[in-house]
C-alpha positions in Angstrom: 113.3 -207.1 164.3 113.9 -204.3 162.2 110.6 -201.9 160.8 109.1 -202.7 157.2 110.4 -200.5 154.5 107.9 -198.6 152.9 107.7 -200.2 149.1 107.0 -197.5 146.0 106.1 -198.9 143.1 107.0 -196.8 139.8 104.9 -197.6 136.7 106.5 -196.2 133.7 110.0 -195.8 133.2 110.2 -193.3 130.6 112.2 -189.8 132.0 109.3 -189.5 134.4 110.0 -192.6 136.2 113.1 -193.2 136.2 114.0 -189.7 137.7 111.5 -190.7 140.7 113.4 -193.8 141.2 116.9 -192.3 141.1 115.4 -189.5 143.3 115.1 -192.5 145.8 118.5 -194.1 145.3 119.2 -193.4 148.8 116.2 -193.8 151.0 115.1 -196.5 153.1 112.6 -198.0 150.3 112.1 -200.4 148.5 111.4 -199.4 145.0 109.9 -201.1 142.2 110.1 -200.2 138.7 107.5 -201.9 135.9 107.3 -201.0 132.8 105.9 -203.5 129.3 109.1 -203.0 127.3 113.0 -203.7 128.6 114.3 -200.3 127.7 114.1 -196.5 128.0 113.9 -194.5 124.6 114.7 -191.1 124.3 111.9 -189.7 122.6 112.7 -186.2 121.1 115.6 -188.6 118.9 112.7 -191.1 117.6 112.4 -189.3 114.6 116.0 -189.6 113.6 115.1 -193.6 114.2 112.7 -193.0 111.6 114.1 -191.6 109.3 117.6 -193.7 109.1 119.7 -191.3 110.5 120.4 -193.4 113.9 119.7 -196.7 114.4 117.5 -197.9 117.8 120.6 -198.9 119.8 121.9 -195.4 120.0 118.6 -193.8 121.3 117.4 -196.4 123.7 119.2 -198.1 127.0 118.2 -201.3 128.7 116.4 -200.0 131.9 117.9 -202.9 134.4 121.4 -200.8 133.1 120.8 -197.5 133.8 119.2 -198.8 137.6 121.9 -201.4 137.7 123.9 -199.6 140.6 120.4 -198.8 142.7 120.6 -201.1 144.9 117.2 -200.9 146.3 115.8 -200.8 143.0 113.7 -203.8 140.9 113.0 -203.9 137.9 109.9 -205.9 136.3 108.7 -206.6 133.0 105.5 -206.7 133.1 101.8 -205.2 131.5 99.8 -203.3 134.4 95.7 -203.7 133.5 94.4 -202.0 136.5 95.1 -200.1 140.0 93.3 -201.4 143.2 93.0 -198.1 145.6 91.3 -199.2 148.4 93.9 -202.4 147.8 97.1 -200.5 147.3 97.7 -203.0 144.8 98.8 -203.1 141.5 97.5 -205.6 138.9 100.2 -206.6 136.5 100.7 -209.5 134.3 103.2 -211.1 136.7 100.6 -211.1 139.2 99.7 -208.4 142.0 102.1 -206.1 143.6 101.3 -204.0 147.0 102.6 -200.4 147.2 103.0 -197.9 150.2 103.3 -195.4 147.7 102.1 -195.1 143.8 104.0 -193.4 141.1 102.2 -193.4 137.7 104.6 -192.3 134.9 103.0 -194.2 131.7 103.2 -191.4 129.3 100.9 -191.0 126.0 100.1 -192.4 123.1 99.1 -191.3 119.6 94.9 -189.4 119.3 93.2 -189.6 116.0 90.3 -187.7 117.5 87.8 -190.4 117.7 89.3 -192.1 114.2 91.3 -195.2 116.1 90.7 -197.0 113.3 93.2 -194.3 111.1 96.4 -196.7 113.0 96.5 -198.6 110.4 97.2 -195.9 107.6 99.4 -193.5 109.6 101.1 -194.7 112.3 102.6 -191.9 114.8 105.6 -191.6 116.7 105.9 -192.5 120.0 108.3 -196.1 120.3 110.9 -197.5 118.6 108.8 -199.8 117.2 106.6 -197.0 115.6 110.5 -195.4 114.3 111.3 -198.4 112.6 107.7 -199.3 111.0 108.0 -195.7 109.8 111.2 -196.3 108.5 110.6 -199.1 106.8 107.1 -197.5 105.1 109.8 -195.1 103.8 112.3 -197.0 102.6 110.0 -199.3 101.1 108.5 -196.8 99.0 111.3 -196.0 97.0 111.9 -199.4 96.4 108.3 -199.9 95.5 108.1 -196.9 93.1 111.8 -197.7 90.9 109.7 -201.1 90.5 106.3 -199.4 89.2 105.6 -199.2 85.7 102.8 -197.1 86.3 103.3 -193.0 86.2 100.5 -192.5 88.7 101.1 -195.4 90.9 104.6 -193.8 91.2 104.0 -190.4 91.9 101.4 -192.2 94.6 104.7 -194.1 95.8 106.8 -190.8 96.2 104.2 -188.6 98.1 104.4 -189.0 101.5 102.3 -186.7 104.1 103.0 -185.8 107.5 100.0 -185.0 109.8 100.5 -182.2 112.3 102.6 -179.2 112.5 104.1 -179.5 115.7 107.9 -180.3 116.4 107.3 -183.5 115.3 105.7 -183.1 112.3 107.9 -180.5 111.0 111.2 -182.7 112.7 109.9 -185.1 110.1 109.0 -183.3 107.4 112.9 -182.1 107.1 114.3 -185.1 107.6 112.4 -186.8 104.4 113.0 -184.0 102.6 116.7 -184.7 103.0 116.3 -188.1 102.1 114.6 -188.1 99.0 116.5 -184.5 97.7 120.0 -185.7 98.9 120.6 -189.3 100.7 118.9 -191.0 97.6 119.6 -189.0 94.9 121.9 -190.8 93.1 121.1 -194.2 94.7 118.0 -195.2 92.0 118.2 -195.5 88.5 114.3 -195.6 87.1 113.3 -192.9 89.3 114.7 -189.8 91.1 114.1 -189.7 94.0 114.5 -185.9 94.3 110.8 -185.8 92.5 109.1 -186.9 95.5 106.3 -185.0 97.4 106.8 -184.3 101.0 103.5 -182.7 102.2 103.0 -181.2 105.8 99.2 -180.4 106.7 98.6 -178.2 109.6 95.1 -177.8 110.9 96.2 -174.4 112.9 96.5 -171.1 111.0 100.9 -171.6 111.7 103.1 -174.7 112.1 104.7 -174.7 115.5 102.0 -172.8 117.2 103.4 -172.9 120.9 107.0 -171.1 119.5 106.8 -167.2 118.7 105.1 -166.2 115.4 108.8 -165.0 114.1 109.8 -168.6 114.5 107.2 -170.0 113.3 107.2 -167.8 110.1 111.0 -169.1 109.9 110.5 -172.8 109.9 107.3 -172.8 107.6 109.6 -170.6 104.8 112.8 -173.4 105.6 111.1 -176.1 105.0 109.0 -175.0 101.9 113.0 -173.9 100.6 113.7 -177.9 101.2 111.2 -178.5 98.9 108.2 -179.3 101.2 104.7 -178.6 100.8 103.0 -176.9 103.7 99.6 -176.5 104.1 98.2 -174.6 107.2 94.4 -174.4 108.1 94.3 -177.7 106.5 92.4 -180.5 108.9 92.4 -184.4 107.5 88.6 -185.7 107.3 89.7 -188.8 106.3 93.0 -191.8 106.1 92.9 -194.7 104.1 95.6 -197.2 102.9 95.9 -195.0 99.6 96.0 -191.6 101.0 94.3 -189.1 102.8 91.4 -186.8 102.3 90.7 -182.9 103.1 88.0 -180.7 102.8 89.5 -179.1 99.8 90.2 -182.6 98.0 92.5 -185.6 97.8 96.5 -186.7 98.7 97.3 -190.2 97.1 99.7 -191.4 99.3 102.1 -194.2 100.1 103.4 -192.7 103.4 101.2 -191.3 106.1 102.6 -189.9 109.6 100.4 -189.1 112.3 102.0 -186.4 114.4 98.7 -184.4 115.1 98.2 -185.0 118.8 98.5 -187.1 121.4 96.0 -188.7 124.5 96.9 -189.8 128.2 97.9 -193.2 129.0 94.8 -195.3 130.4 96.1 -194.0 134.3 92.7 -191.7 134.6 90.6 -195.2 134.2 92.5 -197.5 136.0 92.4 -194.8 139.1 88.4 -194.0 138.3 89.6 -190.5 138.5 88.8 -187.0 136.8 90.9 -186.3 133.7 90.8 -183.8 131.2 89.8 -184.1 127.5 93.2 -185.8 126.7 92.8 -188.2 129.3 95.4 -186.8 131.8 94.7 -187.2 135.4 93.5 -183.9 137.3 96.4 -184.0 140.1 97.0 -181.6 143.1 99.0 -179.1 143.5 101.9 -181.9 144.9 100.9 -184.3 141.8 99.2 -186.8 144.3 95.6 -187.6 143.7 92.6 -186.2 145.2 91.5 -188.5 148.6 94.8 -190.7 147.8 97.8 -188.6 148.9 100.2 -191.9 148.8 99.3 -192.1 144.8 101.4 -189.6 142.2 100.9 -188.7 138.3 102.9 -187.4 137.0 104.4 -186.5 133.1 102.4 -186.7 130.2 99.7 -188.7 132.6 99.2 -185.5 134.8 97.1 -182.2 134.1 98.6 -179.8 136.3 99.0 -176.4 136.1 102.0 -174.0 136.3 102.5 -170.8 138.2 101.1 -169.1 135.2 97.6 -171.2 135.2 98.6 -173.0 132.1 98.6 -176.5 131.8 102.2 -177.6 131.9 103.3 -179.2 128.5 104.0 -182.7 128.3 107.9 -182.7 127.0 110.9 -184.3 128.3 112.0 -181.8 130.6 108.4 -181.4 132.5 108.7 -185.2 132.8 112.1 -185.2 134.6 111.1 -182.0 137.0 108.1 -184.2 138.1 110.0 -187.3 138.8 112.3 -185.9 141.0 109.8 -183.6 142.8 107.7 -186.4 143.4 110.9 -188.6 144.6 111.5 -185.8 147.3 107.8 -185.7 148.1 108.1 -189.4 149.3 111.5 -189.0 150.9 109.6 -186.1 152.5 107.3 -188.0 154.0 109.2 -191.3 154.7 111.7 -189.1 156.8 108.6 -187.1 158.8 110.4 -184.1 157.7 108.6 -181.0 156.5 106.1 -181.5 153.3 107.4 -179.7 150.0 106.0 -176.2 148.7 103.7 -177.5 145.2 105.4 -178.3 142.1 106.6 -175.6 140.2 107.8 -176.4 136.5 110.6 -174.4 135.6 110.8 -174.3 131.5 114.2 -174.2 129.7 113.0 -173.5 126.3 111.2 -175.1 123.4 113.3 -176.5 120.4 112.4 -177.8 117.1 115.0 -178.6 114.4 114.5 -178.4 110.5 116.7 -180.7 108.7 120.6 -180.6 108.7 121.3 -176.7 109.2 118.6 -175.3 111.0 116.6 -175.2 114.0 114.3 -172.7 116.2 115.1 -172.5 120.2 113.3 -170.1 122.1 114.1 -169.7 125.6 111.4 -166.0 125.9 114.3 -164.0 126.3 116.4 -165.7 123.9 115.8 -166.6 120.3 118.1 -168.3 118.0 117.1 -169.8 114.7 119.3 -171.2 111.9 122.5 -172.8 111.6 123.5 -171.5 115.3 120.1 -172.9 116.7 121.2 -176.0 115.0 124.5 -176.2 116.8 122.4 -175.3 120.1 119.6 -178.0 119.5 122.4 -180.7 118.7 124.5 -180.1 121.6 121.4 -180.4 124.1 120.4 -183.5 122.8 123.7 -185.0 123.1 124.4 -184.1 126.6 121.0 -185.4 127.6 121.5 -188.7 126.1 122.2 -191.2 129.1 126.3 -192.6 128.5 129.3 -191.2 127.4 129.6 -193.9 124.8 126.0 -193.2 123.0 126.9 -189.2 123.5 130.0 -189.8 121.5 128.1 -192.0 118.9 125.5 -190.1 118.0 128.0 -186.8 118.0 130.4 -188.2 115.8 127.3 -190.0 113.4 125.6 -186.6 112.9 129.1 -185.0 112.3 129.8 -187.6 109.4 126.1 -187.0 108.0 126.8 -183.0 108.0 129.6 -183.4 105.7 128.6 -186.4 103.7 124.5 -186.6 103.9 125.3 -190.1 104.3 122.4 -192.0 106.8 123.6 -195.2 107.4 120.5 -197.0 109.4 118.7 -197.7 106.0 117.8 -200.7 106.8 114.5 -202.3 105.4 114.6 -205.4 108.2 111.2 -207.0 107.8 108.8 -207.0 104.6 105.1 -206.7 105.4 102.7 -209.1 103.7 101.7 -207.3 100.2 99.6 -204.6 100.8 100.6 -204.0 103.8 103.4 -201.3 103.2 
């Protein structure tokens, strides 16, 4: 009778997850992939989602596909409400599901700094489901406002406020900007568009306050070029339906996006275990947890730090060097072989883009901002996209938007109840 194969069971399959489970294509395990939604988005893109340049198809993959050719790989559907330690059990909505080993890889979610309720005003950015809500808000509004009769009500209709200076927030800030100064210019005939009021509020002194200052100078003076408002040193004290207040007044508003921080996944309560203040799980120096060596965190769900003592960031790439660490961790161990040296995250460089001809990169020894950065930031996030056919897509889509600022994903596909947009 042949020996049991050790079973891991990978909770998350965002680029975390899924990197631990290829990382143990070929090892004598059974792995198990769960995850609440059927797909894998690629997150740095979601803005684009949002803001009609792509539509969902292009940024996000069916997750049974991209595992299809694993053969010791399942895939399951399913909501996870709880981890049973002593157990090694997992407590899903499909019913329990035993584990030799544990890889957590559920990500983060939007923080409104003890405001929850603020959801319903400004919704952030973190699924496709939040791109198209915000894309719809968007759309909607210049429907709404060549409809008002009302100056004020207008002018409440074009003003829309981003929340957060990170890449995100300035990401967005650019892309509406294009929108309302050259994709709708010429589409409305009671208003123009090109009057609207794209406002980016930073509570830091600088927007994009982990790049140098030189870049950060750069982006702040492109977008206020593009016609954007930005306001740094500028905290929100308050969200409501009609706009958003600061210590230094009022912002009616139609459009609110939250990209002002973000908060672990609930992996830090359903493991009882220490976290941080953003709710990521304190992990040693191999990403397992403390007394449970057979359990990993790892991604935006893991405080860790990196050679350096900082805390390492929770982007794309960290996500992906954890997975597959992790995956040779377990082989590692499976195999009695030698244990790995810790993690050690390897950083290729921080990128934000700023509309349609410019972008920052900063690799610490390399800087390149502008039209070139552009080029650079588009070609990375092409090659990273998973198929040759959504690489070619998207590369030929942004090409055709260059030279005619054309965005053909503007799509309003579900009215909310009135006073609801």
């Amino acid at each position: 009778m042949s020996p049991r194969r050790p079973k891991v069971v990978i909770v998350g399959a965002g680029f975390g997850g899924l990197e631990a489970a290829k990382a143990l294509n070929r090892l004598a395990v059974d792995v198990t992939v769960i995850d609440r939604q059927n797909h894998h988005c690629f997150q740095p893109l979601l803005y684009q989602v949002a803001t009609a340049a792509l539509s969902p198809a292009e940024i996000a993959w069916p997750i049974r596909h991209i595992l299809r050719q694993q053969r010791n790989a399942t895939v399951l559907m399913a909501e996870v409400s709880g981890i049973d330690l002593a157990g090694r059990c997992v407590q899903t909505s499909a019913g329990p599901i035993s584990y030799d080993y544990l890889v957590i890889a559920t990500g983060a979610t939007h923080s409104y700094f003890g405001h929850d309720d603020w959801i319903d005003f400004a919704p952030g950015l973190k699924r496709i489901e939040d791109a198209t809500r915000i894309r719809r808000s968007i759309l909607l509004a210049f429907e709404h406002a060549e409809l008002a009769h009302d100056d004020a009500e207008r002018q409440r209709l074009l003003t829309f406020v981003i929340v957060g200076g990170g890449a995100t927030g300035v990401e967005m800030a650019g892309a509406i900007a294009e929108i309302a100064r050259q994709t709708l210019a010429k589409d409305f005939r009671r208003i123009d568009p090109r009057s609207s009021r794209i406002i980016l509020l930073e509570a830091g002194p600088r927007v994009l306050p982990t790049l140098p200052e030189d870049l950060s100078r750069y982006a702040e003076h492109t977008l206020t070029r593009m016609g954007v408002d930005v306001r740094t040193s500028t905290p929100v004290i308050n969200c409501d339906r009609r706009g958003v207040d600061l210590d230094r007044g009022r912002i009616d508003a139609s459009t609110i996006i939250w990209a002002a921080g973000v908060v672990a996944s609930p992996a830090a309560r359903w493991l009882g275990a220490e976290h941080d203040r953003a709710g990521r799980v304190l992990v040693r120096p191999d990403l397992s947890l403390p007394d449970h060596p057979e359990v990993f965190v790892i991604g935006d769900a893991a405080g860790v730090h990196d050679q350096t003592g900082a805390m390492v960031p929770g982007v794309a790439q960290a996500a992906k060097q954890m997975g597959r660490y992790v995956g040779r961790v377990i082989a590692a161990r499976v195999d009695e072989t030698p244990s790995l040296p810790p993690f050690r995250y390897r950083s290729f460089g921080d990128l934000a883009t700023i509309g349609r001809r410019a972008a920052v990169v900063n690799f610490g020894y390399l800087r390149l901002k502008g039209f070139v950065g552009w080029l650079f930031w588009s070609l990375v996030h092409i090659y990273f996209l998973i198929g040759v056919k959504n690489r070619f897509i998207v590369a030929f889509t942004w090409l055709w938007d260059y030279l005619t600022f054309h965005r053909g994903a503007r799509l309003i596909t579900e009215v909310p109840p009135p006073g609801r947009g």
